[in-house]
C-alpha positions as CSV (number, residue, x, y, z in Angstrom):
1,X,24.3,-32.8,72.9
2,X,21.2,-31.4,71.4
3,X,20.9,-28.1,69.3
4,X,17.5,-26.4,69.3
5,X,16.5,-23.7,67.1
6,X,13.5,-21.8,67.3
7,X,11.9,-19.5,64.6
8,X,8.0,-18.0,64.1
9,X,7.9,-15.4,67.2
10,X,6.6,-12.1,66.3
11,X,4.0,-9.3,67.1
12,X,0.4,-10.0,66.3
13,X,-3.0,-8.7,67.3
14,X,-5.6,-10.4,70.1
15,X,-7.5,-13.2,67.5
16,X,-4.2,-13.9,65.8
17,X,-2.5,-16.8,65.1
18,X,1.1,-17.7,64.9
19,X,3.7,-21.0,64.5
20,X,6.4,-21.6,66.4
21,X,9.0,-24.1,65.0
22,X,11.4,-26.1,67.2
23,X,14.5,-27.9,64.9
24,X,16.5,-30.4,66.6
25,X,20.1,-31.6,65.8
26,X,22.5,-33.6,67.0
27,X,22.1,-36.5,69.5
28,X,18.1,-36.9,69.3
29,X,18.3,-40.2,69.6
30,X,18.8,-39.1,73.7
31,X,15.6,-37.8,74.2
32,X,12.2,-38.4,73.7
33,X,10.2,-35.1,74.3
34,X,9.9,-31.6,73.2
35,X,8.2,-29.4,74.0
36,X,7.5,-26.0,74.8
37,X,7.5,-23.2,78.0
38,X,7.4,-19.9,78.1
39,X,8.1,-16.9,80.6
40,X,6.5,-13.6,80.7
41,X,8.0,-10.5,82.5
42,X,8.2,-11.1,86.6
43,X,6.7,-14.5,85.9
44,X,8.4,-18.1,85.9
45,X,8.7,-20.3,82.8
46,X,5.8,-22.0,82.6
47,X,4.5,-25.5,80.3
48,X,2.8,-24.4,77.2
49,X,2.8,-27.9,75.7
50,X,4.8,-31.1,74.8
51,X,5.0,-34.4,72.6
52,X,6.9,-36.8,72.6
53,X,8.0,-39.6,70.2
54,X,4.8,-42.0,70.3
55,X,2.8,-38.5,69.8
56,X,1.4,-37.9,73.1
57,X,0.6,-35.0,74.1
58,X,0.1,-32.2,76.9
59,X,-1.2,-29.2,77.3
60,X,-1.3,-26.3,79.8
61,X,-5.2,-25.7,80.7
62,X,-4.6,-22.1,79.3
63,X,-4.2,-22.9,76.0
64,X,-5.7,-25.9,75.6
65,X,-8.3,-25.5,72.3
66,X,-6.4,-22.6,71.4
67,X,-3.0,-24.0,71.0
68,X,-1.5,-27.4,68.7
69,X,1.9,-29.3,69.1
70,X,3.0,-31.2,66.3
71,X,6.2,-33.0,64.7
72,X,7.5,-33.9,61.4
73,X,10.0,-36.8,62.4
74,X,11.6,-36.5,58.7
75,X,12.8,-32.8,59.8
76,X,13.3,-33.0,63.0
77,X,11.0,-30.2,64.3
78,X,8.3,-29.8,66.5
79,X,5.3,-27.1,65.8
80,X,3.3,-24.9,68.0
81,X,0.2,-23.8,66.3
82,X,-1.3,-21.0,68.4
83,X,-4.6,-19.8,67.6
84,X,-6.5,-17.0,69.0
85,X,-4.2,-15.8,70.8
86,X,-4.6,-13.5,74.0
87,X,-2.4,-10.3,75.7
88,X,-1.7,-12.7,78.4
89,X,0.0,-15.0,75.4
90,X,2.9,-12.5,75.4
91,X,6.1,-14.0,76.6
92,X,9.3,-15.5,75.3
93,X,8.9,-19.1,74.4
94,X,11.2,-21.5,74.7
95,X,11.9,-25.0,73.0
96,X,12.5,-27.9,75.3
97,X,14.0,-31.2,74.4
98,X,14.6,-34.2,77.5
99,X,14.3,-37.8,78.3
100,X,11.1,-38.7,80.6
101,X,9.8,-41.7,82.0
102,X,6.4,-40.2,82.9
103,X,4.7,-37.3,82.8
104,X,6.6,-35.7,86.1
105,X,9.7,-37.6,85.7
106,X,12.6,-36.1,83.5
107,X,15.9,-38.2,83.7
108,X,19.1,-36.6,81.8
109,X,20.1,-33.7,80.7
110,X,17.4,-30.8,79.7
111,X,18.2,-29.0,76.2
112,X,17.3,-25.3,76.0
113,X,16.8,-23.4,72.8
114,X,17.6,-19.7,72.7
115,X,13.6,-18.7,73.1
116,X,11.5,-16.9,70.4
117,X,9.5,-13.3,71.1
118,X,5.5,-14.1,70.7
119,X,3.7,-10.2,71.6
120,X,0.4,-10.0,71.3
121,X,-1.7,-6.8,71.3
122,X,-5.1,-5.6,72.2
């Protein structure tokens, strides 16, 4: 099992900037990606961004330039930096944390933290 915690959601105005934090615990050693999705109201969870273990990394066309995952292997957490951020931002975000062998190919089980409120105003 893997236990994600996420912290850093919170109101902010359009231009803001926020940091999303993603801790892992417990059996890491079982995956090698995590990353993060979000869901707005009426919409489905969608790819914000991910990295995994060798640091690559991928990034939703709507946020890319605006938006930068990151780890710290010594703590075991993963970082969203999101800059400039938009009304359309708004959503609950949600850390991710699998096993993939490519890009579309997630083998395993698929480890859900409780999701993180990100509002942003105009």
């Amino acid at each position: 099992q893997v236990q994600l915690v996420e912290s850093g959601g919170g109101l902010v105005q359009a231009g803001g900037s926020l940091r999303l934090s993603c801790a892992a615990s417990g059996s890491i050693f079982s995956i090698n990606t995590i990353g993060w999705y979000r869901q707005a109201p009426g919409k489905q969870r969608e790819l914000v961004a991910v990295i995994t273990t060798g640091e690559t990394t991928n990034y939703a066309d709507s946020v890319k330039d605006r938006f930068t995952i990151s780890r710290d292997n010594d703590k075991n957490t993963v970082y969203l930096q999101m800059n400039s951020l938009k009304p359309e931002d708004t959503a609950v975000y949600y850390c991710a944390a699998y096993r993939r062998i490519s890009p579309s190919i997630i083998v395993g089980t698929t480890y859900w933290g409780q999701g993180t409120q990100v509002t942003v105003s105009s």
